[in-house]
mmCIF file as gemmi writes it, N, C-alpha and C atoms, coordinates in Angstrom:
data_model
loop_
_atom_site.group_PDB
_atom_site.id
_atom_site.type_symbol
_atom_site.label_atom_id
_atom_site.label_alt_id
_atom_site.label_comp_id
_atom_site.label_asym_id
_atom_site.label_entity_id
_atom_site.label_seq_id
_atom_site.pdbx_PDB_ins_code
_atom_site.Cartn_x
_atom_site.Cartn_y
_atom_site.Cartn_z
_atom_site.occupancy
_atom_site.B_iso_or_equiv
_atom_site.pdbx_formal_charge
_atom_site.auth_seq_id
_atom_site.auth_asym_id
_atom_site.pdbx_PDB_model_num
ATOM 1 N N . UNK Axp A 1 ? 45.181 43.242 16.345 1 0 ? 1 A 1
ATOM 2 C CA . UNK Axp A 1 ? 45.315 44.654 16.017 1 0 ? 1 A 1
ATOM 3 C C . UNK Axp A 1 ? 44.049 45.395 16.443 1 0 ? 1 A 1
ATOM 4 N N . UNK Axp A 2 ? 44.317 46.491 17.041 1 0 ? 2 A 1
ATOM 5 C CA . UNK Axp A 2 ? 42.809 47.122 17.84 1 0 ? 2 A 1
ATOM 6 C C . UNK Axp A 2 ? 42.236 48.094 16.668 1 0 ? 2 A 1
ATOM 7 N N . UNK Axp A 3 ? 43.407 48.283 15.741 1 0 ? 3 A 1
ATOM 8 C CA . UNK Axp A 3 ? 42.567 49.211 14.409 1 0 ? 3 A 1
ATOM 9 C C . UNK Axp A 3 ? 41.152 48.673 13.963 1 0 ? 3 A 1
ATOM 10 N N . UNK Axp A 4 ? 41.964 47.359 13.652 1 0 ? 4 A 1
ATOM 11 C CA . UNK Axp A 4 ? 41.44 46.405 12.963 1 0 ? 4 A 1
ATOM 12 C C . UNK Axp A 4 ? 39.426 46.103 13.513 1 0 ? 4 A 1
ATOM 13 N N . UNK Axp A 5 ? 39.549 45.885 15.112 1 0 ? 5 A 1
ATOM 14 C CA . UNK Axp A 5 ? 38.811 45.804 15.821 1 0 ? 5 A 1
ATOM 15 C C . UNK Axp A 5 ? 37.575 46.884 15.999 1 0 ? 5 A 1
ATOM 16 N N . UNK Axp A 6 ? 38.323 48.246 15.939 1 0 ? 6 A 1
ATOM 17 C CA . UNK Axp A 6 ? 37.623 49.635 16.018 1 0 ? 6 A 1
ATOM 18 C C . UNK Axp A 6 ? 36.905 49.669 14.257 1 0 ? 6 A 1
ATOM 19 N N . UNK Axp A 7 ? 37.354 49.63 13.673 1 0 ? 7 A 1
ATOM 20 C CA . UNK Axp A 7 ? 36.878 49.367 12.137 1 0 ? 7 A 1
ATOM 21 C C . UNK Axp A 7 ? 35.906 48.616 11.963 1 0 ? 7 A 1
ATOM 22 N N . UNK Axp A 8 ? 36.004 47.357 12.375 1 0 ? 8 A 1
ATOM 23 C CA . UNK Axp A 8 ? 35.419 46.402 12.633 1 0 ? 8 A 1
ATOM 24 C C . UNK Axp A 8 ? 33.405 46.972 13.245 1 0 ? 8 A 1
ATOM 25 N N . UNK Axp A 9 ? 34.001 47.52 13.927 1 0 ? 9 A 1
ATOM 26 C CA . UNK Axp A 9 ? 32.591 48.34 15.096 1 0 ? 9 A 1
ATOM 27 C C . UNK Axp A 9 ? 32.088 49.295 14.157 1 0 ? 9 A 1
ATOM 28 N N . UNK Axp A 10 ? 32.972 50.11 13.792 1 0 ? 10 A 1
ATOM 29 C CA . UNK Axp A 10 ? 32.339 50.951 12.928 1 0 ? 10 A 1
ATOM 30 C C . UNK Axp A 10 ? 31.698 50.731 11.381 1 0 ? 10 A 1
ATOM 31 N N . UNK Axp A 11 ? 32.284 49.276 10.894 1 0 ? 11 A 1
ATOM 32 C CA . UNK Axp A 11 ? 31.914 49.088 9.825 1 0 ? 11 A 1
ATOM 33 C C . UNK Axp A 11 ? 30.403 48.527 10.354 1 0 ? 11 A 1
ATOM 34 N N . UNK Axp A 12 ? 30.188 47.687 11.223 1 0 ? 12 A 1
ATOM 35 C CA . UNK Axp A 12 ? 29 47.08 11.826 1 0 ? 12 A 1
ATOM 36 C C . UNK Axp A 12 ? 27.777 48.452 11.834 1 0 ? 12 A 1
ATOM 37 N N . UNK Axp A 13 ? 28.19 49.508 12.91 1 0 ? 13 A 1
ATOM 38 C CA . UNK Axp A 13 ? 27.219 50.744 12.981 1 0 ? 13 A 1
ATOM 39 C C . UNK Axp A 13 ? 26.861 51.482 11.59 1 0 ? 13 A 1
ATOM 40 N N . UNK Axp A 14 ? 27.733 51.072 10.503 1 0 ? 14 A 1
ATOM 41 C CA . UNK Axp A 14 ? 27.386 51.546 8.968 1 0 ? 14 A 1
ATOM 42 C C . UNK Axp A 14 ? 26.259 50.792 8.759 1 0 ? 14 A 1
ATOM 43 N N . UNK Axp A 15 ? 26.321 49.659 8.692 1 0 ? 15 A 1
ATOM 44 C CA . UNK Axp A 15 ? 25.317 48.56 8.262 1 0 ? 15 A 1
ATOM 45 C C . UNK Axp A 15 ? 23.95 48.438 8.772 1 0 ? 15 A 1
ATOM 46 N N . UNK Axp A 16 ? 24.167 48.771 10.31 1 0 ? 16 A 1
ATOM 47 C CA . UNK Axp A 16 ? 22.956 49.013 10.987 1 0 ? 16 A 1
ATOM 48 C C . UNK Axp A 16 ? 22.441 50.562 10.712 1 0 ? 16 A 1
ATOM 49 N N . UNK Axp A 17 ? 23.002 51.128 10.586 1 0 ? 17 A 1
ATOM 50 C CA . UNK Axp A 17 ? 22.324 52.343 10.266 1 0 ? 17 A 1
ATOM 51 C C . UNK Axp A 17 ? 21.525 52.389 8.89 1 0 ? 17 A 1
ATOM 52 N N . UNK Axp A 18 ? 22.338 51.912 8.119 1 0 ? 18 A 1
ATOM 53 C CA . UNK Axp A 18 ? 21.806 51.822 6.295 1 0 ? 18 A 1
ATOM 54 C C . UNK Axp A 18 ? 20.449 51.283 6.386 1 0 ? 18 A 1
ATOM 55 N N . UNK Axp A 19 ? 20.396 50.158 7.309 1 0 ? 19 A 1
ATOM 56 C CA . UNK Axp A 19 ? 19.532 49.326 7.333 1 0 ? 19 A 1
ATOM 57 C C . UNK Axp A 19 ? 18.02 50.079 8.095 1 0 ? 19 A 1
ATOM 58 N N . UNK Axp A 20 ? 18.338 51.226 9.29 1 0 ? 20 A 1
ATOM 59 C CA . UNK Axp A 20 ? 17.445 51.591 10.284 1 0 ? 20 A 1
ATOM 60 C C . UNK Axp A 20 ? 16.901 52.332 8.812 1 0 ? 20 A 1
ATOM 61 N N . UNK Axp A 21 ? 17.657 53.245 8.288 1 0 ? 21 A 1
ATOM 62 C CA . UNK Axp A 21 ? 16.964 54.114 7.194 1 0 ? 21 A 1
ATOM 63 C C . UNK Axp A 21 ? 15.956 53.539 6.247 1 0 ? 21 A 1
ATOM 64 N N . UNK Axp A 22 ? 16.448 52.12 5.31 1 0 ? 22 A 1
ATOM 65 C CA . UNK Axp A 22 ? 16.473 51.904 4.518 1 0 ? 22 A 1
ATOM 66 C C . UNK Axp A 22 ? 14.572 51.146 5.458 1 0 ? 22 A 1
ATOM 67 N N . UNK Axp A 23 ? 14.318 50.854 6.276 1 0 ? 23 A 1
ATOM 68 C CA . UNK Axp A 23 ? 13.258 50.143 7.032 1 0 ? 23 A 1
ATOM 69 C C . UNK Axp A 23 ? 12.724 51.044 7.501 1 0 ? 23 A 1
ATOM 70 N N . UNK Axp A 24 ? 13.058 52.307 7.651 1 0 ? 24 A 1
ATOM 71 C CA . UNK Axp A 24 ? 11.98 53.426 7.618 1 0 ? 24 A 1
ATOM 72 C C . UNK Axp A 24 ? 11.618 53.978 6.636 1 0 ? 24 A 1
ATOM 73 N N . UNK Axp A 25 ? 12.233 53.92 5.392 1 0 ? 25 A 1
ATOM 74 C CA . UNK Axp A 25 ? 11.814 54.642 4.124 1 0 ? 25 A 1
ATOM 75 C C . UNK Axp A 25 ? 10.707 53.949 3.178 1 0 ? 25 A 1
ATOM 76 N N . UNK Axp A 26 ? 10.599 52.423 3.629 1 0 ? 26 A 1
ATOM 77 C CA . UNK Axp A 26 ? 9.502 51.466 3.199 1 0 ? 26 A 1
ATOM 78 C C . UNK Axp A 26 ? 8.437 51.811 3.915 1 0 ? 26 A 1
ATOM 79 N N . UNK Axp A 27 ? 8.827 52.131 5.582 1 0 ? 27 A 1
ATOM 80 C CA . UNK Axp A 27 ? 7.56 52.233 5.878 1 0 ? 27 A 1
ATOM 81 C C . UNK Axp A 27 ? 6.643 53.606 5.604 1 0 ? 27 A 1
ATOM 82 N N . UNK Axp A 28 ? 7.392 54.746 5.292 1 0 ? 28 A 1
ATOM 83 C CA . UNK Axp A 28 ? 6.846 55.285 5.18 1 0 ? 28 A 1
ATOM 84 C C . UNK Axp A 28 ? 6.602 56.488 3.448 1 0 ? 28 A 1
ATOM 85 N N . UNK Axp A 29 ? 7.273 55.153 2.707 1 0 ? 29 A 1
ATOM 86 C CA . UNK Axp A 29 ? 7.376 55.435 1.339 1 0 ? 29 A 1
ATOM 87 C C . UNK Axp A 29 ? 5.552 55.71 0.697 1 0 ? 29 A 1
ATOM 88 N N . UNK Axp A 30 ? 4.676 55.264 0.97 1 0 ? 30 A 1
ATOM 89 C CA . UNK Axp A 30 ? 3.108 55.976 0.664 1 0 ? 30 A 1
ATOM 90 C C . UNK Axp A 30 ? 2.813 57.195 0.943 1 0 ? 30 A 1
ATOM 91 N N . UNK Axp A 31 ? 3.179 57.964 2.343 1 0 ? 31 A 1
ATOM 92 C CA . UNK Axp A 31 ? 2.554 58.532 2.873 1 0 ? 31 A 1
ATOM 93 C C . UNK Axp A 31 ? 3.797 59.93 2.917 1 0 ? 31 A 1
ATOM 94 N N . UNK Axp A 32 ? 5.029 60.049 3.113 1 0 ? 32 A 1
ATOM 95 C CA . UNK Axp A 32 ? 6.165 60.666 3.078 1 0 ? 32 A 1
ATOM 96 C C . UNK Axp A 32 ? 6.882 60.175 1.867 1 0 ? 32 A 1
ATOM 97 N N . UNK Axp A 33 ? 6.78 60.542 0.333 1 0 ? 33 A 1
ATOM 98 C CA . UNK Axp A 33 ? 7.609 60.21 -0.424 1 0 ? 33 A 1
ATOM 99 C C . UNK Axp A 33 ? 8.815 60.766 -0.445 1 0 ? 33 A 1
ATOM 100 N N . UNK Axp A 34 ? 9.036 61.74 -0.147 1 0 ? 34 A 1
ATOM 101 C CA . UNK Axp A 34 ? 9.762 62.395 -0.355 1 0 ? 34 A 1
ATOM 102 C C . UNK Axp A 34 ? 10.851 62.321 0.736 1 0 ? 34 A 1
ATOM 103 N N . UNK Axp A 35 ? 10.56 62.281 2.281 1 0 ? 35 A 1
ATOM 104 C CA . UNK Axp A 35 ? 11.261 61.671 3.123 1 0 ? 35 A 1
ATOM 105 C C . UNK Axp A 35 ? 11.547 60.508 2.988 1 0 ? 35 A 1
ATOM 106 N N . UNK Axp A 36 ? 10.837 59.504 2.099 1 0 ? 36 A 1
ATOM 107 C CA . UNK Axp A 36 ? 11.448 58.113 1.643 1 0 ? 36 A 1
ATOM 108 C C . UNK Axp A 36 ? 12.909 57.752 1.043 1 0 ? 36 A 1
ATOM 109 N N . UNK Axp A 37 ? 12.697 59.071 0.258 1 0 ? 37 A 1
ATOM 110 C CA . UNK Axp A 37 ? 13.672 59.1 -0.731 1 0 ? 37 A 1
ATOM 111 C C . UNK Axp A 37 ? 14.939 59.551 -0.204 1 0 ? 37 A 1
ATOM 112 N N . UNK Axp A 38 ? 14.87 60.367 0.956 1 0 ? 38 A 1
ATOM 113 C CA . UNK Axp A 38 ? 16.072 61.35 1.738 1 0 ? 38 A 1
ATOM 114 C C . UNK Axp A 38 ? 16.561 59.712 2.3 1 0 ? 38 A 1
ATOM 115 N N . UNK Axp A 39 ? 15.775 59.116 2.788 1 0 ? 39 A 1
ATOM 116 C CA . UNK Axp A 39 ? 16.336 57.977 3.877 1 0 ? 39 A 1
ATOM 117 C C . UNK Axp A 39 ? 17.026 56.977 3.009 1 0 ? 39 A 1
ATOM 118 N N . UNK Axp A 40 ? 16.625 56.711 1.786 1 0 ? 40 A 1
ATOM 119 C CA . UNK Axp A 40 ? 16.712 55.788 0.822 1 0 ? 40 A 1
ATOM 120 C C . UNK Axp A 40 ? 18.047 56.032 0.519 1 0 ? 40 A 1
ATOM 121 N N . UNK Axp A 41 ? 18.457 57.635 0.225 1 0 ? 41 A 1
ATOM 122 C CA . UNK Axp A 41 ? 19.883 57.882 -0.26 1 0 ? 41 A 1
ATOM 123 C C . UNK Axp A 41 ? 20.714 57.844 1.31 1 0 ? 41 A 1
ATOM 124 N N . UNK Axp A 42 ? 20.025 58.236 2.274 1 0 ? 42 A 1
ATOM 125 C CA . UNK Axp A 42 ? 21.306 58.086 3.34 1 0 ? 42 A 1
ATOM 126 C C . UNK Axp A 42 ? 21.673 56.496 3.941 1 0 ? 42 A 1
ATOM 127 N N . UNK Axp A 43 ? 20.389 55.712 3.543 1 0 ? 43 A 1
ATOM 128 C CA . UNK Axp A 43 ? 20.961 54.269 3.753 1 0 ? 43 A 1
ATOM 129 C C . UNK Axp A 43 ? 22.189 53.9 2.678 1 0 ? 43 A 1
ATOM 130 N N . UNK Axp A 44 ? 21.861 54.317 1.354 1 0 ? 44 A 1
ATOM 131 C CA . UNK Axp A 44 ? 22.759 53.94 0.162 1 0 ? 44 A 1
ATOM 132 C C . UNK Axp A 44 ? 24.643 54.99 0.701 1 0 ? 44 A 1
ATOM 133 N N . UNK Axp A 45 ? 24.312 55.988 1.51 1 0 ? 45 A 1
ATOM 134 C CA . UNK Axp A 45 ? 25.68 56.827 1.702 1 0 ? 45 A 1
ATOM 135 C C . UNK Axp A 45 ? 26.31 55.738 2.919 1 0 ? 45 A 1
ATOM 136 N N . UNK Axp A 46 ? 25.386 55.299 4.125 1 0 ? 46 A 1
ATOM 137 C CA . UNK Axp A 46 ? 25.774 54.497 4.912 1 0 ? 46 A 1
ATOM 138 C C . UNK Axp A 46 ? 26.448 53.188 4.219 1 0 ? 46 A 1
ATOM 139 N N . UNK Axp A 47 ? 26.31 52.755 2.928 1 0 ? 47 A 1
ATOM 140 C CA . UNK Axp A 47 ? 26.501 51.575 2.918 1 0 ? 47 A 1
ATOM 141 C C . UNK Axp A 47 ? 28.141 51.749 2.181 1 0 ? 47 A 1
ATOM 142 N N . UNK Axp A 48 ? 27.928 52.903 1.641 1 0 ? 48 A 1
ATOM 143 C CA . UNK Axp A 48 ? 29.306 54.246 1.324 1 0 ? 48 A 1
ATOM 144 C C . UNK Axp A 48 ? 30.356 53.245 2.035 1 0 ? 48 A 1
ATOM 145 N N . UNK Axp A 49 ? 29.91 53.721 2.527 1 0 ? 49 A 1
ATOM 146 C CA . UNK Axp A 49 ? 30.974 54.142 4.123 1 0 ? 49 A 1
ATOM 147 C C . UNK Axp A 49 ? 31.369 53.104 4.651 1 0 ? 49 A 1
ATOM 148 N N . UNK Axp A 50 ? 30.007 52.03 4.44 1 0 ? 50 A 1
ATOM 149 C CA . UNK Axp A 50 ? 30.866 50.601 5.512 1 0 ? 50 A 1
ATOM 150 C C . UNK Axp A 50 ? 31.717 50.065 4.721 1 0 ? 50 A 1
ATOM 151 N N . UNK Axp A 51 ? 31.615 50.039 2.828 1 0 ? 51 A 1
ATOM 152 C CA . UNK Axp A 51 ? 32.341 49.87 2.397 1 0 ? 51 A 1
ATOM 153 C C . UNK Axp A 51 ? 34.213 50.546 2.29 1 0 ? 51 A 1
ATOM 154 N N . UNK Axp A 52 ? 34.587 51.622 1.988 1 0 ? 52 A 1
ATOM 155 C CA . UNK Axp A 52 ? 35.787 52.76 2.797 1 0 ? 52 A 1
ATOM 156 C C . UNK Axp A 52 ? 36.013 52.208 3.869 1 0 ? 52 A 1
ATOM 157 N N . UNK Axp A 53 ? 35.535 51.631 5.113 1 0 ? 53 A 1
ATOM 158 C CA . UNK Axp A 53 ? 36.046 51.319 6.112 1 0 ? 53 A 1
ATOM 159 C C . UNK Axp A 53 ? 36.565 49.906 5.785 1 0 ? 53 A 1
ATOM 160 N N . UNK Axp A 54 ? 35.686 49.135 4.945 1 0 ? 54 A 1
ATOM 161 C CA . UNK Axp A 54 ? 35.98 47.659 4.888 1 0 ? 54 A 1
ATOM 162 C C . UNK Axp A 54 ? 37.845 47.336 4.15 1 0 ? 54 A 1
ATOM 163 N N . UNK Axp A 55 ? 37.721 48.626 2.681 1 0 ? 55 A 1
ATOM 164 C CA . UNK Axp A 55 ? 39.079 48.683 1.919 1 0 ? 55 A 1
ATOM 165 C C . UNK Axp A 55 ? 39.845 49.232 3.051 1 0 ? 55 A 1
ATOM 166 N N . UNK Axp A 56 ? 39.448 49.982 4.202 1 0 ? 56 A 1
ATOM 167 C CA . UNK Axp A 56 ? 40.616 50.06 4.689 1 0 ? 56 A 1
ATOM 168 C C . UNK Axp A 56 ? 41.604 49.106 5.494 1 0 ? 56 A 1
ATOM 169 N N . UNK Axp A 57 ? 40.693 48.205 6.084 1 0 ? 57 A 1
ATOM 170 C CA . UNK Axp A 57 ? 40.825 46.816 6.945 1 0 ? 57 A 1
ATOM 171 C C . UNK Axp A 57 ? 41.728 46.093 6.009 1 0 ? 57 A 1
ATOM 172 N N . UNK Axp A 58 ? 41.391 46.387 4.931 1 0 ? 58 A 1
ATOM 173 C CA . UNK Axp A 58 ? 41.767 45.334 3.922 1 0 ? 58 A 1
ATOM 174 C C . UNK Axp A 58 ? 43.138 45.204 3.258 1 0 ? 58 A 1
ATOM 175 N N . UNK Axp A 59 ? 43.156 46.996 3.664 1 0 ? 59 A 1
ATOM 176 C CA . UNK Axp A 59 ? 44.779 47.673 2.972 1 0 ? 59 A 1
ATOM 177 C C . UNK Axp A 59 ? 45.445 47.28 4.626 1 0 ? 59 A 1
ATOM 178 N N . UNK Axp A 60 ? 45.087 47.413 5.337 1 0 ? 60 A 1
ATOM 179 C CA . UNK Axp A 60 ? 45.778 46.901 6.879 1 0 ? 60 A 1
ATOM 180 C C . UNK Axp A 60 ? 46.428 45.9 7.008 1 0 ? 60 A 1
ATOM 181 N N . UNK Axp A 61 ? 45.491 44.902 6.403 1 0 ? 61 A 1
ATOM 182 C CA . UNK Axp A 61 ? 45.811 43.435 6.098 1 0 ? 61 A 1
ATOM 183 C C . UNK Axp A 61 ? 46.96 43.019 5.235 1 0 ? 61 A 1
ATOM 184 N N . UNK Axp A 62 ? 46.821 44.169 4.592 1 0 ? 62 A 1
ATOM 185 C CA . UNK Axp A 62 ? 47.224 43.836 3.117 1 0 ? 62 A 1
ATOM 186 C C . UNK Axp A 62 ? 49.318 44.308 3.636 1 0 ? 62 A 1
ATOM 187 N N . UNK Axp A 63 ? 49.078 45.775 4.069 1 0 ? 63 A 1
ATOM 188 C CA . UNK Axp A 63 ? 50.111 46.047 4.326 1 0 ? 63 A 1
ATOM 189 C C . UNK Axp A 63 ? 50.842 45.249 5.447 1 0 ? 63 A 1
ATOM 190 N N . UNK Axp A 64 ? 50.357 44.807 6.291 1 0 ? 64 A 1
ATOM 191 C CA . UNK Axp A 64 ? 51.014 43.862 7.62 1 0 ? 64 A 1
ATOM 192 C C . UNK Axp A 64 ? 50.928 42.76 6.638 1 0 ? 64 A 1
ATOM 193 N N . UNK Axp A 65 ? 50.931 42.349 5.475 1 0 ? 65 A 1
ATOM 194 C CA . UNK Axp A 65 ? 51.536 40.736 4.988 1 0 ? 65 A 1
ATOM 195 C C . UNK Axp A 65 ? 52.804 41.403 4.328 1 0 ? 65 A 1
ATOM 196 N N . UNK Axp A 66 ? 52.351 42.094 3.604 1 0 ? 66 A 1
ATOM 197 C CA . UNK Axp A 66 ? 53.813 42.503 3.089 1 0 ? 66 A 1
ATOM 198 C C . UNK Axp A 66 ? 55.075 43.164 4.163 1 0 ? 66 A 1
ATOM 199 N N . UNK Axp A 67 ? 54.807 43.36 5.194 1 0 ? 67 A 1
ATOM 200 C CA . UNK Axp A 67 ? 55.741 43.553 6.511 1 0 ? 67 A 1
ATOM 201 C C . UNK Axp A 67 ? 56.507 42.576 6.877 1 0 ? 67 A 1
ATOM 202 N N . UNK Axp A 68 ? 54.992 41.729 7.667 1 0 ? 68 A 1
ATOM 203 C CA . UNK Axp A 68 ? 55.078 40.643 8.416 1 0 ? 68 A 1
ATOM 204 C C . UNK Axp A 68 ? 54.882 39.244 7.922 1 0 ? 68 A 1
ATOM 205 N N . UNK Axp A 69 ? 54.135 39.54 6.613 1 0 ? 69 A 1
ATOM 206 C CA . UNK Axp A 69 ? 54.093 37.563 6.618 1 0 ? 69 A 1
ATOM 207 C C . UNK Axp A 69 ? 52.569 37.621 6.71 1 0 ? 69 A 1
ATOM 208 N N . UNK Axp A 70 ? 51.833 36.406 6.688 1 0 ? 70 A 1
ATOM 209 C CA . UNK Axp A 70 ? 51.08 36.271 7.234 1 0 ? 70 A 1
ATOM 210 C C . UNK Axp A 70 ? 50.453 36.158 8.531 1 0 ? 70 A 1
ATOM 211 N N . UNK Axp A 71 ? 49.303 37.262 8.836 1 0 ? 71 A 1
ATOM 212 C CA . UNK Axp A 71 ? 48.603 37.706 10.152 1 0 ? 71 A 1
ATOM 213 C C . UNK Axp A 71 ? 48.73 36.158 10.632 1 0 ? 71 A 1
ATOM 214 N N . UNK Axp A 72 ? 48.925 37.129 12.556 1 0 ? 72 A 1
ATOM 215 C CA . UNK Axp A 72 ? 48.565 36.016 13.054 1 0 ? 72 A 1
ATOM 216 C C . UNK Axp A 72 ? 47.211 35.01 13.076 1 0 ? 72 A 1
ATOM 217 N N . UNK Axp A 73 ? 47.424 33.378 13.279 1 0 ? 73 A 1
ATOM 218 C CA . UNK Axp A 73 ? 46.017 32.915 12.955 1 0 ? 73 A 1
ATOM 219 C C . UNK Axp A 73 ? 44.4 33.371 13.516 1 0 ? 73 A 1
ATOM 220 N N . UNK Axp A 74 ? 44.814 33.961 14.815 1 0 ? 74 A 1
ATOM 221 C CA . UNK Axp A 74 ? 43.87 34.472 15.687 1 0 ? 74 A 1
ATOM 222 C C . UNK Axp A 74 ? 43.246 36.014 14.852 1 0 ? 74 A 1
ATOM 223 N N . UNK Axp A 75 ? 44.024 36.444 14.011 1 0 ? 75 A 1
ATOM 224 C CA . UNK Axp A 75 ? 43.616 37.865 13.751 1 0 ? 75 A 1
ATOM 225 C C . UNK Axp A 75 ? 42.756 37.246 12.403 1 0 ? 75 A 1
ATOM 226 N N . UNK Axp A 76 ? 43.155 36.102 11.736 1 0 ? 76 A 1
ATOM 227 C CA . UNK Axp A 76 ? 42.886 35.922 10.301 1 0 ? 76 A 1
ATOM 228 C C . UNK Axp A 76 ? 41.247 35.508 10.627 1 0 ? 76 A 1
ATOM 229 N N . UNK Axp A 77 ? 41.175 34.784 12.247 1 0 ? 77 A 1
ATOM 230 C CA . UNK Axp A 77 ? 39.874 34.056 12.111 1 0 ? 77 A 1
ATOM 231 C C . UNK Axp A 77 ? 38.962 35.237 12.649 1 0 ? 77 A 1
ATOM 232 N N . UNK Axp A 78 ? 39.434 36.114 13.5 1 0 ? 78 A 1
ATOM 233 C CA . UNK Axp A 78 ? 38.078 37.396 13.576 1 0 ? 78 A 1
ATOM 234 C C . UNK Axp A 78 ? 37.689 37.93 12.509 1 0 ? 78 A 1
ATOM 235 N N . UNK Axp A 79 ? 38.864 38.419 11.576 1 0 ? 79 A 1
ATOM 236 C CA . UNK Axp A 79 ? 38.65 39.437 10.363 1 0 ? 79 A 1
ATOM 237 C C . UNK Axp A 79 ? 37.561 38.479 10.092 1 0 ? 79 A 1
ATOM 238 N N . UNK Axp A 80 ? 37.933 36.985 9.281 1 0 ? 80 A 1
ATOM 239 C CA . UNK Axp A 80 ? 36.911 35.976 8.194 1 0 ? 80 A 1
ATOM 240 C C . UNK Axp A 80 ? 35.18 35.952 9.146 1 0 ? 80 A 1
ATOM 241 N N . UNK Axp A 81 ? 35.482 35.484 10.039 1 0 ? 81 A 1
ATOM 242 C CA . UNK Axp A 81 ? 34.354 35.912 11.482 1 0 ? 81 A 1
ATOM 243 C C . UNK Axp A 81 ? 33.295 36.782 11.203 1 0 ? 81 A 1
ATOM 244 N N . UNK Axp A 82 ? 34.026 38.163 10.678 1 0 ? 82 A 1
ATOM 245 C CA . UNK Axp A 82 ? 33.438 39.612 11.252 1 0 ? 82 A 1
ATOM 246 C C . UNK Axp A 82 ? 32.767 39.247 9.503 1 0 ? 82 A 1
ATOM 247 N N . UNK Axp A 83 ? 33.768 39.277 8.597 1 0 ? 83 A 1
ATOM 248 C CA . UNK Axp A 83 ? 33.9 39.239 7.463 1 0 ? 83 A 1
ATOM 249 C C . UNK Axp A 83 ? 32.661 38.837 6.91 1 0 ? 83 A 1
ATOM 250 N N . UNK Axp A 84 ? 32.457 37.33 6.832 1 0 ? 84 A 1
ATOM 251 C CA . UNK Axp A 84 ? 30.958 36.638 6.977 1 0 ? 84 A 1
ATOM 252 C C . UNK Axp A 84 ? 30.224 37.261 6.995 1 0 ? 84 A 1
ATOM 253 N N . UNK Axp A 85 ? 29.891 37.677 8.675 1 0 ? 85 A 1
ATOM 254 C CA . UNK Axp A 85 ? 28.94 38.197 9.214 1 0 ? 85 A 1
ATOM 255 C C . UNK Axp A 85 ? 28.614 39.164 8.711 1 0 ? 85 A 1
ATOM 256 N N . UNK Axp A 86 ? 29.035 40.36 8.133 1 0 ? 86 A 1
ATOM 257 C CA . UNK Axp A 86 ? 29.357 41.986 7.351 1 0 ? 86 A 1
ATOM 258 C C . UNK Axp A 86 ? 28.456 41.44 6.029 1 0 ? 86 A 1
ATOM 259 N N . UNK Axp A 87 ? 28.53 40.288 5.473 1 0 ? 87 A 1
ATOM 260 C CA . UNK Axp A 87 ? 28.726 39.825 3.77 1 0 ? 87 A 1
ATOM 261 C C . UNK Axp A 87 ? 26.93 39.758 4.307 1 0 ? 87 A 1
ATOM 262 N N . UNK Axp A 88 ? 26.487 38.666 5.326 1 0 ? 88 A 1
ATOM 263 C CA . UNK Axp A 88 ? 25.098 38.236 5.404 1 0 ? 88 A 1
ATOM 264 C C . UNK Axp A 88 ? 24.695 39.445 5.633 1 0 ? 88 A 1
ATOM 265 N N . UNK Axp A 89 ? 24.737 40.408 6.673 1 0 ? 89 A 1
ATOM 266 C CA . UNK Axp A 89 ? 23.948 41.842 6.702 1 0 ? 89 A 1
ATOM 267 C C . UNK Axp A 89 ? 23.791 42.503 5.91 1 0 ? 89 A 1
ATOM 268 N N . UNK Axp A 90 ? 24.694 42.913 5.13 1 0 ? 90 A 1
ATOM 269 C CA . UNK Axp A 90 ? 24.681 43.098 4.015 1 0 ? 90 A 1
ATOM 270 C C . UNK Axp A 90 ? 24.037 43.002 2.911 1 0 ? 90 A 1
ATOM 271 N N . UNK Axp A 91 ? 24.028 42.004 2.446 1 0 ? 91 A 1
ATOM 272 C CA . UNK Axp A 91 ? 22.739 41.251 1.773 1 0 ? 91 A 1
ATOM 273 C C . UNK Axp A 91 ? 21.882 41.541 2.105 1 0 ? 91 A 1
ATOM 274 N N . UNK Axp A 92 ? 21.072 41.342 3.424 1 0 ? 92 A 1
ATOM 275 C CA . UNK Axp A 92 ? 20.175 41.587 3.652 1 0 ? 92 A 1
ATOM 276 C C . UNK Axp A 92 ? 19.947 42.784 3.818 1 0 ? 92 A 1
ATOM 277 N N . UNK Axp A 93 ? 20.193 44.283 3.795 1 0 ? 93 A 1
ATOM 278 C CA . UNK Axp A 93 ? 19.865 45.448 3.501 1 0 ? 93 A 1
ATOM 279 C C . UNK Axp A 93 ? 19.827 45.804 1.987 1 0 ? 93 A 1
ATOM 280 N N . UNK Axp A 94 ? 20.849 45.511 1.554 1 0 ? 94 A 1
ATOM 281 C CA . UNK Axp A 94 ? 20.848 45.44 0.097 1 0 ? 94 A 1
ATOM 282 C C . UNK Axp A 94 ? 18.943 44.736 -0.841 1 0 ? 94 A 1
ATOM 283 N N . UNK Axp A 95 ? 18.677 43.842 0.012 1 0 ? 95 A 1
ATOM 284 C CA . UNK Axp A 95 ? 17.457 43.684 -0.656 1 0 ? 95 A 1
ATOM 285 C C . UNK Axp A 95 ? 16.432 44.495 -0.282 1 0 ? 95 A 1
ATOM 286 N N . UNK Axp A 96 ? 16.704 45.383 1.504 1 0 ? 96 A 1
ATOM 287 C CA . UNK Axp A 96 ? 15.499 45.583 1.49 1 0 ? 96 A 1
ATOM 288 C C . UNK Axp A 96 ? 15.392 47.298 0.336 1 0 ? 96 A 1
ATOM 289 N N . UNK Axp A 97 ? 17.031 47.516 0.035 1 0 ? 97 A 1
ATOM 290 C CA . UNK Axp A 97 ? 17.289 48.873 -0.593 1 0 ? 97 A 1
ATOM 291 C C . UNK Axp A 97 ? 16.152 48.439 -1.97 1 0 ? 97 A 1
């Protein structure tokens, strides 16, 4: 499914973005507090967002089983794939928040 795929990208550019903010707001949390804090909340809105994109993948999923059955095996192993991968980045912005 190319939804699935495009979501996929965009949930990724959420994560990296949360993360660009969230690694500039440390660095410059002494000296710019106040711009710390702007970056701090737009990493936390980015992470918004990758989440909304993720429930939507999820309602995708969700609705093509109740259609179709269970996704094909090839679609089940990118989603779990991407899935993973989303969970470790994740984490790791989450700590540096």
């Amino acid at each position: 499914m190319k939804i699935i795929k495009c979501l996929s990208d965009y949930i990724e550019d959420e994560i990296h973005d949360s993360e660009k903010y969230i690694k500039k707001a440390l660095v410059i949390k002494t000296e710019y507090p106040e711009v710390a804090e702007v970056l701090n909340m737009l990493s936390g809105e980015e992470m918004k967002h990758m989440q909304m994109l993720h429930n939507s993948v999820v309602k995708i999923i969700d609705n093509y089983r109740k259609e179709h059955g269970e996704p094909p095996a090839e679609m089940s192993a990118i989603y779990n794939f991407l899935h993973e991968k989303f969970i470790e980045e994740t984490k790791e912005v989450k700590l540096l928040q």
